[in-house]
Every structure is written in structure tokens, then in C-alpha cells.
N, CA, C and O atoms as a GROMACS GRO file, in nm:
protein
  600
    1UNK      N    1   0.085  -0.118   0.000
    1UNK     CA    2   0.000   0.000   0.000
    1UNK      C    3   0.089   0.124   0.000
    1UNK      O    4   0.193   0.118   0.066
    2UNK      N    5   0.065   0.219  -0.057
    2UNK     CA    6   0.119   0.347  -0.117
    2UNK      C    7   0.120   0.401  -0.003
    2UNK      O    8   0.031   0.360   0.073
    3UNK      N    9   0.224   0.520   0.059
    3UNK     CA   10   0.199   0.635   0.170
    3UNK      C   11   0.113   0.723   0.119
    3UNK      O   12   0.133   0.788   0.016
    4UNK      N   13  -0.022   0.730   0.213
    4UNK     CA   14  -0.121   0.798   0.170
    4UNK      C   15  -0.092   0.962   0.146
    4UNK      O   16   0.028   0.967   0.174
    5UNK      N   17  -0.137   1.116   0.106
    5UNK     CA   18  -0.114   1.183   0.139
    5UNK      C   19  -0.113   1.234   0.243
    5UNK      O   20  -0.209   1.203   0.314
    6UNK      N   21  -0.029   1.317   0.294
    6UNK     CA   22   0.025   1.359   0.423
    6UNK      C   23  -0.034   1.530   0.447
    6UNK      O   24  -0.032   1.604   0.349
    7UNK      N   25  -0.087   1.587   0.590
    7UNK     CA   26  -0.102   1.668   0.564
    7UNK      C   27  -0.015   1.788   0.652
    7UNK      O   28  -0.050   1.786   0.770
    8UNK      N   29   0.060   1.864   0.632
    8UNK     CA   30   0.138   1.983   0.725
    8UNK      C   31   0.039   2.052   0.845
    8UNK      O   32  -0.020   2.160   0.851
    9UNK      N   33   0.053   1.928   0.946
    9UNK     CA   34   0.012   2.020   1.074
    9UNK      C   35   0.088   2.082   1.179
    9UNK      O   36   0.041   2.129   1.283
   10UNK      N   37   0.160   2.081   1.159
   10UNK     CA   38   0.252   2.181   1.229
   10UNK      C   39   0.424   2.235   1.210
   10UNK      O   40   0.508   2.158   1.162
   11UNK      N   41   0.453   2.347   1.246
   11UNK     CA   42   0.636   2.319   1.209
   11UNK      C   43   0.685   2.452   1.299
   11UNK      O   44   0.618   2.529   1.367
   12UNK      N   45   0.812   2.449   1.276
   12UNK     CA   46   0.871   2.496   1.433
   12UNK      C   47   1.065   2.534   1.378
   12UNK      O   48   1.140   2.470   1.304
   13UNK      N   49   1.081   2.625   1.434
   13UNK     CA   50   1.299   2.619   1.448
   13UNK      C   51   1.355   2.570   1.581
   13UNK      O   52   1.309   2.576   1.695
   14UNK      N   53   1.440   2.533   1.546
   14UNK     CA   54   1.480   2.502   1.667
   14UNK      C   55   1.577   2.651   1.695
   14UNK      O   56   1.573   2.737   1.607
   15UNK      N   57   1.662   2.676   1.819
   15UNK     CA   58   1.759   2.753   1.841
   15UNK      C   59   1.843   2.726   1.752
   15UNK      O   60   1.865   2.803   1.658
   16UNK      N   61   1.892   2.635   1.765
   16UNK     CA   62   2.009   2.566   1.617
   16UNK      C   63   2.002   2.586   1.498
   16UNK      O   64   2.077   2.537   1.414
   17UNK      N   65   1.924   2.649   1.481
   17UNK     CA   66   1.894   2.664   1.317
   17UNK      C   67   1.804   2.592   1.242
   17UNK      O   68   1.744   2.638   1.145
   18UNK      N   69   1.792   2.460   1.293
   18UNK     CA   70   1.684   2.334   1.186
   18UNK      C   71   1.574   2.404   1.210
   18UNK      O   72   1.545   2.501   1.280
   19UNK      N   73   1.529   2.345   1.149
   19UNK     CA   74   1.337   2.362   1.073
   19UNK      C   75   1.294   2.242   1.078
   19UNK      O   76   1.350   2.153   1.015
   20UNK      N   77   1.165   2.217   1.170
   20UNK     CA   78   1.096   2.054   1.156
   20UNK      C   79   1.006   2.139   1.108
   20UNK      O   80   0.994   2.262   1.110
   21UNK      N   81   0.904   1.986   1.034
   21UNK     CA   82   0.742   1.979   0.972
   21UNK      C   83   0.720   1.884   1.008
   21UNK      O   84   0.809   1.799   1.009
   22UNK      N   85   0.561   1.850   1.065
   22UNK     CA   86   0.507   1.748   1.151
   22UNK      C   87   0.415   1.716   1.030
   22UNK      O   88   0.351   1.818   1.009
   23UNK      N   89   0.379   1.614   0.937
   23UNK     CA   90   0.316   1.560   0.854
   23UNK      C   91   0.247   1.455   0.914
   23UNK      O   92   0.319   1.369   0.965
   24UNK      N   93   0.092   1.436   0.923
   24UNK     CA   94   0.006   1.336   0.948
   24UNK      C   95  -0.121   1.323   0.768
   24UNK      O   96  -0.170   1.392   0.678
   25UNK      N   97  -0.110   1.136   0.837
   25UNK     CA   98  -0.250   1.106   0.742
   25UNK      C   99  -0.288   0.981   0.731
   25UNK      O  100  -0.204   0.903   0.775
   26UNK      N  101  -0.389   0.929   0.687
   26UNK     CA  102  -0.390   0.762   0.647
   26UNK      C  103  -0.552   0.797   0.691
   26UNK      O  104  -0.624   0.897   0.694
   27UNK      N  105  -0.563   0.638   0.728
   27UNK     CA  106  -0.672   0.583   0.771
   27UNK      C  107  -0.676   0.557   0.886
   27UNK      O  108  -0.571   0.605   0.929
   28UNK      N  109  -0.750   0.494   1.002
   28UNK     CA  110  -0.782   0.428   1.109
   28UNK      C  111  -0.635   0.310   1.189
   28UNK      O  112  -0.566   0.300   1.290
   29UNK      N  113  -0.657   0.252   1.070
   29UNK     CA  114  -0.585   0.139   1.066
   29UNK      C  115  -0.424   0.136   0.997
   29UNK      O  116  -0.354   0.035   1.009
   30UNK      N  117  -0.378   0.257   0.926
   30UNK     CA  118  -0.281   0.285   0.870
   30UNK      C  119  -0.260   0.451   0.876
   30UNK      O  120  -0.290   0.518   0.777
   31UNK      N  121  -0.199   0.520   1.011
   31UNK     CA  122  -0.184   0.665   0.954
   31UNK      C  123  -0.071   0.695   1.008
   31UNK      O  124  -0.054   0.641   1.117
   32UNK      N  125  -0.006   0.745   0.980
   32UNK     CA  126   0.116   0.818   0.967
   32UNK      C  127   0.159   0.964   1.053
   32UNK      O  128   0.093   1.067   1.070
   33UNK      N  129   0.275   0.934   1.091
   33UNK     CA  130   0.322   1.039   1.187
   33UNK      C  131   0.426   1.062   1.162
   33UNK      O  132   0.512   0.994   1.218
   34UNK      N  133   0.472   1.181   1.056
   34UNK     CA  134   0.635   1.200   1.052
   34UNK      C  135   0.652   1.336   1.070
   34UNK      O  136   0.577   1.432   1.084
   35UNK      N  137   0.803   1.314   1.065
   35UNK     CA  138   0.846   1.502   1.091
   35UNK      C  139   1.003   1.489   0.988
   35UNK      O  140   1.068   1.385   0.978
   36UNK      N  141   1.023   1.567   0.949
   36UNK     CA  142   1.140   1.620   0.801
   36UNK      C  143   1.192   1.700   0.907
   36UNK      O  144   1.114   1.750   0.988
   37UNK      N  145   1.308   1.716   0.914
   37UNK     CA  146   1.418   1.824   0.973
   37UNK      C  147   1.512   1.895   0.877
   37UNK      O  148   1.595   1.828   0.817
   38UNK      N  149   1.505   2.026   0.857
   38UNK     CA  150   1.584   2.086   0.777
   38UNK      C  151   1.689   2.112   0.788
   38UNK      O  152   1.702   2.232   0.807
   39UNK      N  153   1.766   2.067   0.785
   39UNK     CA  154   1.913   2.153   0.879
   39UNK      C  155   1.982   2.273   0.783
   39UNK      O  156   1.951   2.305   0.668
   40UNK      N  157   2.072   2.322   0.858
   40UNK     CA  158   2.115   2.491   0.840
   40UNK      C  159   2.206   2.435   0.734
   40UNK      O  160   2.228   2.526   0.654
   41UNK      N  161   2.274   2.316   0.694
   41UNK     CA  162   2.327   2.321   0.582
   41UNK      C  163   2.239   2.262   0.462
   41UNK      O  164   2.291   2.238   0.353
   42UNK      N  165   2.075   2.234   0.491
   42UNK     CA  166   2.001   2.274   0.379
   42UNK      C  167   1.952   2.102   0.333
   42UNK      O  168   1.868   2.064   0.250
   43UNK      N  169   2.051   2.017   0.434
   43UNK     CA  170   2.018   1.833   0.383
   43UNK      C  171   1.882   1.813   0.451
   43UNK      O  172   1.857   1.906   0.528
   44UNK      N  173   1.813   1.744   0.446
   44UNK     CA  174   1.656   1.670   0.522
   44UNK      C  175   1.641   1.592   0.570
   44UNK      O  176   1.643   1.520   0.470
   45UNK      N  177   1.622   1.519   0.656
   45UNK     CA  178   1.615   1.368   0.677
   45UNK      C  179   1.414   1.351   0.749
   45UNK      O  180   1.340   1.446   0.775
   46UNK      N  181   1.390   1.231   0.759
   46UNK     CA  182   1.242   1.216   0.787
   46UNK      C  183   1.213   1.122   0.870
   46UNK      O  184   1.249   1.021   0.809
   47UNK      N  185   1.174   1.090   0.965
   47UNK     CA  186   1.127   0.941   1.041
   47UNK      C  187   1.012   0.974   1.100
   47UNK      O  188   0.977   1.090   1.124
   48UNK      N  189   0.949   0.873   1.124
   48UNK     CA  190   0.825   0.864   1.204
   48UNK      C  191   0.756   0.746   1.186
   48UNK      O  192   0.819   0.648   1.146
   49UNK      N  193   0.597   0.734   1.218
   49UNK     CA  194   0.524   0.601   1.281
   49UNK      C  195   0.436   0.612   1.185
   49UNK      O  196   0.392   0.714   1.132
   50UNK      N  197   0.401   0.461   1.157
   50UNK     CA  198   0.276   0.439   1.075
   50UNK      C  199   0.149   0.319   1.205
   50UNK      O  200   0.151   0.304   1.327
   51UNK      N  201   0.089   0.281   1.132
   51UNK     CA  202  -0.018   0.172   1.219
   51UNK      C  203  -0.130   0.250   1.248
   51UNK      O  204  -0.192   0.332   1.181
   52UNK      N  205  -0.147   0.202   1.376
   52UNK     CA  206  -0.362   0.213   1.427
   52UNK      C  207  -0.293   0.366   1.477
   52UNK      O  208  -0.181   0.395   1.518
   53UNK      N  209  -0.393   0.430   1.455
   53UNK     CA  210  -0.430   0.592   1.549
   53UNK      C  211  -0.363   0.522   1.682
   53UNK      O  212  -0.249   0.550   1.716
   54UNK      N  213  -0.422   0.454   1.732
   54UNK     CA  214  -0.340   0.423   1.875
   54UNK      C  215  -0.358   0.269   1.883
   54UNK      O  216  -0.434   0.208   1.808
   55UNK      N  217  -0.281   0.211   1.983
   55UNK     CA  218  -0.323   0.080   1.986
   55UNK      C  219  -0.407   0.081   2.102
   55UNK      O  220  -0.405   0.170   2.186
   56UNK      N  221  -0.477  -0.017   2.104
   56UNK     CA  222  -0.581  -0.090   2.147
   56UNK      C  223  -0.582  -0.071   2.285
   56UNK      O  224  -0.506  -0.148   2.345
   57UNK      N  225  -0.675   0.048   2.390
   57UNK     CA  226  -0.639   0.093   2.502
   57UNK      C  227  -0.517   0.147   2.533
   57UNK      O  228  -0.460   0.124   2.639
   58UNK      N  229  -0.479   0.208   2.457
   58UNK     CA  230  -0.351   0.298   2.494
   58UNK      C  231  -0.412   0.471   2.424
   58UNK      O  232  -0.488   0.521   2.341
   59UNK      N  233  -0.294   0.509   2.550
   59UNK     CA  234  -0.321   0.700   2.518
   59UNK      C  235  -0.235   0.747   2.425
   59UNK      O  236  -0.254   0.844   2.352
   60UNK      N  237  -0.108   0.654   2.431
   60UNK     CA  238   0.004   0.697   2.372
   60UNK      C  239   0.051   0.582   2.256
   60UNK      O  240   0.055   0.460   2.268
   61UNK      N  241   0.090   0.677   2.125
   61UNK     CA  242   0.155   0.579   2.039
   61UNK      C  243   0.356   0.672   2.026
   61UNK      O  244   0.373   0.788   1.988
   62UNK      N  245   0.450   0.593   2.062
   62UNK     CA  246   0.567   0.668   2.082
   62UNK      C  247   0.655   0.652   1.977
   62UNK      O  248   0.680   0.533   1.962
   63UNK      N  249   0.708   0.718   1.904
   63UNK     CA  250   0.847   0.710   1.826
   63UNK      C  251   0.971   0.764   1.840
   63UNK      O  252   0.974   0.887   1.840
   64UNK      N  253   1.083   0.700   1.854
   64UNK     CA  254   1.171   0.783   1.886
   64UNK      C  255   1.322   0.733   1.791
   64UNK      O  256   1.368   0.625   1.826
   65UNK      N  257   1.365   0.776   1.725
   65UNK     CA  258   1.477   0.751   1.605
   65UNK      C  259   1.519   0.858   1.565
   65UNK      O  260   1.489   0.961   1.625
   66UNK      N  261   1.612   0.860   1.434
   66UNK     CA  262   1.690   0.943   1.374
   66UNK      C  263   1.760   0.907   1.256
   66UNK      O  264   1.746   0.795   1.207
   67UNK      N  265   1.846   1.008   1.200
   67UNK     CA  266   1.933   0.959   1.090
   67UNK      C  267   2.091   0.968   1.160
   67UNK      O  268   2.124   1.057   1.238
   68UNK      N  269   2.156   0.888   1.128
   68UNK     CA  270   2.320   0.893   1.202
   68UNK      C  271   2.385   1.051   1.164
   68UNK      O  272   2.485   1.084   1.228
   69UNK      N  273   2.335   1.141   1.069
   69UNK     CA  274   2.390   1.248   1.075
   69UNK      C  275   2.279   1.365   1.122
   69UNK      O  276   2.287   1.483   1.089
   70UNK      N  277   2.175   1.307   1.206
   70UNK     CA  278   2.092   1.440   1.221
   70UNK      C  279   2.079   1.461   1.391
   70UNK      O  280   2.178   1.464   1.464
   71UNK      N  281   1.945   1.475   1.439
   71UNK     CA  282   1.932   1.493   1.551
   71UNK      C  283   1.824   1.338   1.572
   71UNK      O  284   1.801   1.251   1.487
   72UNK      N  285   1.767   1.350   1.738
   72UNK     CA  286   1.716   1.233   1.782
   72UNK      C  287   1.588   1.303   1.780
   72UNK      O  288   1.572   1.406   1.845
   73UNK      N  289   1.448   1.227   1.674
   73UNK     CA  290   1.324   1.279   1.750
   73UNK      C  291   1.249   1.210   1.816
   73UNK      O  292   1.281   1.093   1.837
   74UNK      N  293   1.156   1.250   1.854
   74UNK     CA  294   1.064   1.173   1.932
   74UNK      C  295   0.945   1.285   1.915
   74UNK      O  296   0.943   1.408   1.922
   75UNK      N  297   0.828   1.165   1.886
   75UNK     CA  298   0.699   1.176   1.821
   75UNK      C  299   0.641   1.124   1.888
   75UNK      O  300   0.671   1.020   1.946
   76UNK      N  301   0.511   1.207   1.898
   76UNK     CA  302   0.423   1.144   2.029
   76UNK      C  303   0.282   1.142   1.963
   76UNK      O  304   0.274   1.241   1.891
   77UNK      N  305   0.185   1.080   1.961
   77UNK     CA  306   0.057   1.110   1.898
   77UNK      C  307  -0.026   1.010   2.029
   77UNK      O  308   0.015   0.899   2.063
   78UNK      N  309  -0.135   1.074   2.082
   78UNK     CA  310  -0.192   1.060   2.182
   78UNK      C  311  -0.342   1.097   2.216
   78UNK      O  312  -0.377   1.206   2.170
   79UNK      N  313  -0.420   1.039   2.274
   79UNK     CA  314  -0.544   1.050   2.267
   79UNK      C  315  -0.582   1.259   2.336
   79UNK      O  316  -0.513   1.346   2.390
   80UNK      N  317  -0.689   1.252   2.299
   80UNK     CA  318  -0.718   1.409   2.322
   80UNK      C  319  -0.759   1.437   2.477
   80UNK      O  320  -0.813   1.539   2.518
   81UNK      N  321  -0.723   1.331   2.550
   81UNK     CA  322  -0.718   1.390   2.676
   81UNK      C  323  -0.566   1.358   2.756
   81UNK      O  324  -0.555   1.350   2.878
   82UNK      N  325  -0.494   1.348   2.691
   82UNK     CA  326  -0.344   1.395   2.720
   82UNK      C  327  -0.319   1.493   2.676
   82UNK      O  328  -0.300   1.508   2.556
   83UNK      N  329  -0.312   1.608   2.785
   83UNK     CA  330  -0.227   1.756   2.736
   83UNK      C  331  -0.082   1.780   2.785
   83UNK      O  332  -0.036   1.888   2.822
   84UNK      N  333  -0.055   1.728   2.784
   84UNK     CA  334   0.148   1.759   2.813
   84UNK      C  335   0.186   1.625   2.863
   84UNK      O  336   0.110   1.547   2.920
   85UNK      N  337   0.304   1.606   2.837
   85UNK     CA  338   0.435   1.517   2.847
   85UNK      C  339   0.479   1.532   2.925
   85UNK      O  340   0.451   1.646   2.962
   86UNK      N  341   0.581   1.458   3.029
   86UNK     CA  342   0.672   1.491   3.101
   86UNK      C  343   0.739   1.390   3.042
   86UNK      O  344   0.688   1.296   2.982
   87UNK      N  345   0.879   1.417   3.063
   87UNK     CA  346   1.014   1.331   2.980
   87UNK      C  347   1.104   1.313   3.049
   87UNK      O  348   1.170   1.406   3.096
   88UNK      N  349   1.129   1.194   3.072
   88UNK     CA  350   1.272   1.192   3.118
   88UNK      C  351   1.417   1.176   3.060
   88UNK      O  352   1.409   1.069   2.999
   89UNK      N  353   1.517   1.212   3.050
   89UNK     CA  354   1.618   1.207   2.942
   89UNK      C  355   1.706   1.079   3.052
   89UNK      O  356   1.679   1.037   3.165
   90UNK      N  357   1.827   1.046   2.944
   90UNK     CA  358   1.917   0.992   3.058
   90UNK      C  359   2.040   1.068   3.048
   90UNK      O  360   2.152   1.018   3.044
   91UNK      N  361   2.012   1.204   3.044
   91UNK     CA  362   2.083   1.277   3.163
   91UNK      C  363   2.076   1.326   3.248
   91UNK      O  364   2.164   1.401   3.291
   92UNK      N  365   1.943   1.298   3.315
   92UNK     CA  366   1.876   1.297   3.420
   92UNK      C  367   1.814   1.460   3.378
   92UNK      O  368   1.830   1.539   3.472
   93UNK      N  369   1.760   1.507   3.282
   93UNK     CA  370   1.692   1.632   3.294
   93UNK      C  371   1.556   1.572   3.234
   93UNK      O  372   1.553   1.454   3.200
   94UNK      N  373   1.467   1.638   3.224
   94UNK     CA  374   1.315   1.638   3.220
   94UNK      C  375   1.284   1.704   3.197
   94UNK      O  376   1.292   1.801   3.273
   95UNK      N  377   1.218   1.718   3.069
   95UNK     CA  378   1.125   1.799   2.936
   95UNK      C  379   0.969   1.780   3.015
   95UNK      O  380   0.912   1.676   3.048
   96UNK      N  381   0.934   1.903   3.027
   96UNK     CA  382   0.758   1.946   2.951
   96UNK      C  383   0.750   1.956   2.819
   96UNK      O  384   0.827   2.026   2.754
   97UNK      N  385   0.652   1.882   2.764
   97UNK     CA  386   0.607   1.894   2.610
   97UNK      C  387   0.487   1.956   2.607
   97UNK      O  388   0.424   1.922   2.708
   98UNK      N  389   0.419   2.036   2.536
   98UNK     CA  390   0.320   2.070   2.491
   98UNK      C  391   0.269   2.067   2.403
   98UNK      O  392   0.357   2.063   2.316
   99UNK      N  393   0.142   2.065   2.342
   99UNK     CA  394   0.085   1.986   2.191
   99UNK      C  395   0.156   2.048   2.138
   99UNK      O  396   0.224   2.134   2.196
  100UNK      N  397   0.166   2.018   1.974
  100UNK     CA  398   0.220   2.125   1.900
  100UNK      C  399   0.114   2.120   1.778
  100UNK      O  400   0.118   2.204   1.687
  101UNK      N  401   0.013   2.011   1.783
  101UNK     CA  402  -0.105   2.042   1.693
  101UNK      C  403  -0.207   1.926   1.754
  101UNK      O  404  -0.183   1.818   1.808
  102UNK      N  405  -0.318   1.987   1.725
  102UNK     CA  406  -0.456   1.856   1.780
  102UNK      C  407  -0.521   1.808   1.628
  102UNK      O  408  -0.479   1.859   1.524
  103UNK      N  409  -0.601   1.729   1.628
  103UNK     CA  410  -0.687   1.639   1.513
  103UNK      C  411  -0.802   1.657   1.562
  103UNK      O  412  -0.811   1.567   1.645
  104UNK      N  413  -0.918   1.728   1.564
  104UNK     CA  414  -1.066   1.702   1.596
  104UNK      C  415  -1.124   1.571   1.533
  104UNK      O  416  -1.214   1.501   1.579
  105UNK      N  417  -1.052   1.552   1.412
  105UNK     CA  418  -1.141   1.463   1.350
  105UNK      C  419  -1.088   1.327   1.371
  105UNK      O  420  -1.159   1.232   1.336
  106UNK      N  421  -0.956   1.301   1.432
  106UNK     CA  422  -0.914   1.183   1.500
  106UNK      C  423  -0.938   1.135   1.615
  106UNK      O  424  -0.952   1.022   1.663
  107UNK      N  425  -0.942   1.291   1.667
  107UNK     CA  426  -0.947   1.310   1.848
  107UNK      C  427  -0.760   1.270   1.911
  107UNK      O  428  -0.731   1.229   2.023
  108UNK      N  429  -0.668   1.298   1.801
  108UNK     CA  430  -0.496   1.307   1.822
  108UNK      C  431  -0.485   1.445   1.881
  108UNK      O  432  -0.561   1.540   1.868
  109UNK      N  433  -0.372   1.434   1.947
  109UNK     CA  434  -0.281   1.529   2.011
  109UNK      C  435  -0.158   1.474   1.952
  109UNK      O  436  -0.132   1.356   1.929
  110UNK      N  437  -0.087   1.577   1.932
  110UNK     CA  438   0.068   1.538   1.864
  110UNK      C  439   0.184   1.637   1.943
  110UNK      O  440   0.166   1.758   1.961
  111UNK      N  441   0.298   1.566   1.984
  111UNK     CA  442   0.373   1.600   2.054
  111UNK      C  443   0.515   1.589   1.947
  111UNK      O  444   0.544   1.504   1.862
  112UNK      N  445   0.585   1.712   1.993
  112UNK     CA  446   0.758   1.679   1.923
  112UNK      C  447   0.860   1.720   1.983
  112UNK      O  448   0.830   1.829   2.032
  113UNK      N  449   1.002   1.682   2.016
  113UNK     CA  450   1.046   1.723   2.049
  113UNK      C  451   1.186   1.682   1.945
  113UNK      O  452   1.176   1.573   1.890
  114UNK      N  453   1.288   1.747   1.922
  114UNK     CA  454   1.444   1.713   1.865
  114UNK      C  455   1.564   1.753   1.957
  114UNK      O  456   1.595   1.860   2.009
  115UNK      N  457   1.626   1.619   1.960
  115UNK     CA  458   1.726   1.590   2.087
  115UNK      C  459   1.844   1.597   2.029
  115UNK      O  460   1.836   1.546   1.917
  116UNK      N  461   1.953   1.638   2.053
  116UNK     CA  462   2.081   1.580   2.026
  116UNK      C  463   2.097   1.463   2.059
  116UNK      O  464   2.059   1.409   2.162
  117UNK      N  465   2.185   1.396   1.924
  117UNK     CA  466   2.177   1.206   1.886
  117UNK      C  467   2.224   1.166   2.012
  117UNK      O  468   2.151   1.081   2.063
  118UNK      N  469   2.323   1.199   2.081
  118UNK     CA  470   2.349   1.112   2.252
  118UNK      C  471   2.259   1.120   2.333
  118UNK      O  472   2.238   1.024   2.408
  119UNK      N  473   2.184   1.232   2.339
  119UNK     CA  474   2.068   1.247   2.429
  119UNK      C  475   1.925   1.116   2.425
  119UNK      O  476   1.847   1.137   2.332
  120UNK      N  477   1.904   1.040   2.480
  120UNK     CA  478   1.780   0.920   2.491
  120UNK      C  479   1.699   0.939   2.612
  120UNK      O  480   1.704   0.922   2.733
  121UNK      N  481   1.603   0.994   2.496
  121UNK     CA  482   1.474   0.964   2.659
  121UNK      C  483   1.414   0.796   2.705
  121UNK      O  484   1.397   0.691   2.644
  122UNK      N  485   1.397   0.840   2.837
  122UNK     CA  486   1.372   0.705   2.875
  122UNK      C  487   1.240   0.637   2.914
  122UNK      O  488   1.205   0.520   2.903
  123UNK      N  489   1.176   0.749   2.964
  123UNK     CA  490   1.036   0.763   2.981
  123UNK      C  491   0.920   0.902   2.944
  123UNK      O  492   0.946   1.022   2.948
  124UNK      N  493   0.800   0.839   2.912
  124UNK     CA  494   0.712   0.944   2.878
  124UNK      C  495   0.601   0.948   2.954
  124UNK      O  496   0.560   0.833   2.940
  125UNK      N  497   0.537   0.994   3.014
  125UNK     CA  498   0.446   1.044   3.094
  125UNK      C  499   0.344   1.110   2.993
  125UNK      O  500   0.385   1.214   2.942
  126UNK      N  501   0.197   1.060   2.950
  126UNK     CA  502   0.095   1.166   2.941
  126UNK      C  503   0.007   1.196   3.049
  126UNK      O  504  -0.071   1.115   3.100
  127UNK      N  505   0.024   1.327   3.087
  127UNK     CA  506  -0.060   1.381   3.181
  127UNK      C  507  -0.215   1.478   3.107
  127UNK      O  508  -0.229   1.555   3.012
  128UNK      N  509  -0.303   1.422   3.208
  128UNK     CA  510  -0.416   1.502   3.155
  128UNK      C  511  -0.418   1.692   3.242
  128UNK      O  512  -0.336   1.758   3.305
  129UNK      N  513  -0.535   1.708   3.204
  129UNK     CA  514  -0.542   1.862   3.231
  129UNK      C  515  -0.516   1.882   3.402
  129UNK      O  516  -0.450   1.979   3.439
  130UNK      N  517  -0.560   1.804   3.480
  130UNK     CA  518  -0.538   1.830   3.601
  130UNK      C  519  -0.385   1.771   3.650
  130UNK      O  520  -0.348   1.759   3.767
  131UNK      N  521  -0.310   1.739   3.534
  131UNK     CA  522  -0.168   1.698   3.595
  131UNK      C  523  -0.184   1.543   3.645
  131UNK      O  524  -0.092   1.515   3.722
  132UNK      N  525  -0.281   1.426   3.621
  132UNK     CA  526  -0.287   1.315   3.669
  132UNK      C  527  -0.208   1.233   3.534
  132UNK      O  528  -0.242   1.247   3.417
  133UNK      N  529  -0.120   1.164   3.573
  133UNK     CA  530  -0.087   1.044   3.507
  133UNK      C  531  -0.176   0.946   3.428
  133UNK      O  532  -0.227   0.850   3.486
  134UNK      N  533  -0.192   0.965   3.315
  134UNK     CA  534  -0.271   0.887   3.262
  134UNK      C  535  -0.201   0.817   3.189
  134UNK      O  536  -0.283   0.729   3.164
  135UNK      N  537  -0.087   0.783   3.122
  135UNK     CA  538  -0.007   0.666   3.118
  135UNK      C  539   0.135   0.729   3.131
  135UNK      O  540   0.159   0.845   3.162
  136UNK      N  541   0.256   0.595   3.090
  136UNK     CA  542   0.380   0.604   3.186
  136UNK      C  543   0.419   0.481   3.020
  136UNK      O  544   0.350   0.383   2.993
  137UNK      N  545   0.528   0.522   2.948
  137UNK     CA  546   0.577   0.404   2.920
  137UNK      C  547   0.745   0.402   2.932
  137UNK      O  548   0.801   0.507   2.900
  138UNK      N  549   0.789   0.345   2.955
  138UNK     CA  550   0.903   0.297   2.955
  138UNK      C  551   1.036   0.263   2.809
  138UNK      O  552   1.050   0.157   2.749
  139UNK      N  553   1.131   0.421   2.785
  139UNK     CA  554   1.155   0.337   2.608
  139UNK      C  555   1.238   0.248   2.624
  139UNK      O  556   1.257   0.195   2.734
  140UNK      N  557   1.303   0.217   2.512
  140UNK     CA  558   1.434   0.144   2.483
  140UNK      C  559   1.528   0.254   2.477
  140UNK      O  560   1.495   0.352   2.410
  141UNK      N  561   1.650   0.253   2.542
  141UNK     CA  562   1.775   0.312   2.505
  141UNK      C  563   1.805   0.287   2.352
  141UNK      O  564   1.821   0.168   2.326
  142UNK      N  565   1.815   0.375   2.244
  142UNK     CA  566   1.852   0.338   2.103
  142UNK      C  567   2.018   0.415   2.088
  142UNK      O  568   2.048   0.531   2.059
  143UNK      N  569   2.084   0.324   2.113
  143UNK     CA  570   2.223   0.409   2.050
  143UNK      C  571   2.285   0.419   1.943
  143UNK      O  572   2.316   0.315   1.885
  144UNK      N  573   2.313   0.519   1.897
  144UNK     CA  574   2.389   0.562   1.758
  144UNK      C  575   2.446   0.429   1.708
  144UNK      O  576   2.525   0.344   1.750
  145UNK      N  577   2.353   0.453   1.574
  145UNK     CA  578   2.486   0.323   1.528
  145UNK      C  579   2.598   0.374   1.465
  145UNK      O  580   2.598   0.469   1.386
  146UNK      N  581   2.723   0.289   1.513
  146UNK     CA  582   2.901   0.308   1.482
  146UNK      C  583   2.879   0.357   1.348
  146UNK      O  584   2.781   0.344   1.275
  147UNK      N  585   3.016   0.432   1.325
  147UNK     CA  586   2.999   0.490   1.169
  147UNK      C  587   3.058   0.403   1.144
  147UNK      O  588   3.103   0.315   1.218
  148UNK      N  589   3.073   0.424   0.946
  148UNK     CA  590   3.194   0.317   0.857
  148UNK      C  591   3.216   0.197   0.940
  148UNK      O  592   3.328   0.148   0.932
  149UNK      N  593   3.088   0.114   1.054
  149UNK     CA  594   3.160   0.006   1.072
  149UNK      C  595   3.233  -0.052   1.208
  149UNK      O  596   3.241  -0.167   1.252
  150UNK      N  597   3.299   0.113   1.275
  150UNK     CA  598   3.368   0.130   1.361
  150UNK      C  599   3.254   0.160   1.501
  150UNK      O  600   3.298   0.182   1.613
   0.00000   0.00000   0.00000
């Protein structure tokens, strides 16, 4: 099956200079969550999640990858009663996230953040409006893979 069209819901600079775009679309059962990073010397790179809007009793669907020459993202798409993130990095600091676009017609919240490639979050927290924990997942550490081999 073809990548359906994608639509530009949101985009952002970082301090650093890059430029993300948050691209969503599909169906139910197949939709898509990516983000393109521009960087200041003008190259692109793209990752993100395909599958169900969410899985099956969950608030949160999580992505978190990169390209070996870009930055680390992490993509969050989440039911509409999660309003902010809490993050934990493993350098022991901790991100607030805030939407950076909603879906009425999904009922998604979409979260982004771009890390420097050593930086790995470890956990995500969606909290609802009153600050209650409404889920907690736990990631995988993903480390850079070796260049040329090494």
C-alpha cells in the first residue's frame, strides 16, 4: 500500500537553526506520523510512525529515532485527553512537552520534540489537564549506530 497523502500540521525552528514539519495522514488502521528536519546546511532527513491511530487501550503511540547524521526525535501522537508530556532524558533532565497540533477529527494530540543524537529519553508520561498520570511508558535506550563500521 502506497503512503497515503500527508497533511502539514505543524512546524517549528529550533535555536540551532533546523526547521521541523510534523506531517500526518492515512486511515484508522494505517496513519502516519512523521516530521522532516531541515538543517542549516540545507540536507533533510524524515522518520516517524505508521499503524492504528493508537493501539488498542492505549493513550500513547511513541516514536523515537533518527538519521546517524541528524538529531534524535521523538513523536508522540496521543489520545485528546493527554495535554502535556513529562520526559525523562538519561541525563537525568526532564522535558515538559506541549501539543504542537490537535486532530478534531481523530481526536490526536501530537507531541515533538528534537534531541541531540546522545541524548535518549527514557520515559514518557501523558498527563491530563489536572496533571494526573494517565499513562507512563518505559523506552528502549537506542544508540547511535558506529559509523563506517567502527
Amino acid at each position: 500500500m502506497p503512503m497515503p497523502n500527508l497533511t502539514l500540521v505543524a512546524e517549528g525552528d529550533l535555536p540551532t537553526g533546523e526547521h521541523w514539519l510534523l506531517k500526518v495522514g492515512g486511515t484508522a488502521d494505517d496513519y502516519y506520523t512523521l516530521v522532516e528536519t531541515v538543517h542549516v546546511d540545507g540536507h533533510r532527513d524524515e522518520g516517524g510512525m505508521g499503524g492504528p491511530l493508537l493501539h488498542s487501550g492505549q493513550y500513547l503511540n511513541i516514536y523515537t529515532g533518527g538519521s546517524d547524521e541528524g538529531l534524535r526525535r521523538l513523536i508522540v501522537r496521543s489520545d485528546s485527553q493527554v495535554q502535556r508530556l513529562r520526559v525523562e532524558l538519561d541525563t537525568g533532565e526532564r522535558l515538559e512537552l506541549r501539543p504542537v497540533a490537535t486532530d478534531s477529527t481523530t481526536e490526536l494530540t501530537f507531541f515533538v520534540a528534537l534531541l541531540p543524537w546522545a541524548v535518549c529519553p527514557l520515559t514518557v508520561e501523558g498527563l491530563d489537564h489536572d496533571g494526573h498520570v494517565l499513562a507512563a511508558s518505559r523506552l528502549r535506550n537506542v544508540a547511535r549506530p558506529p559509523r563506517n563500521g567502527h
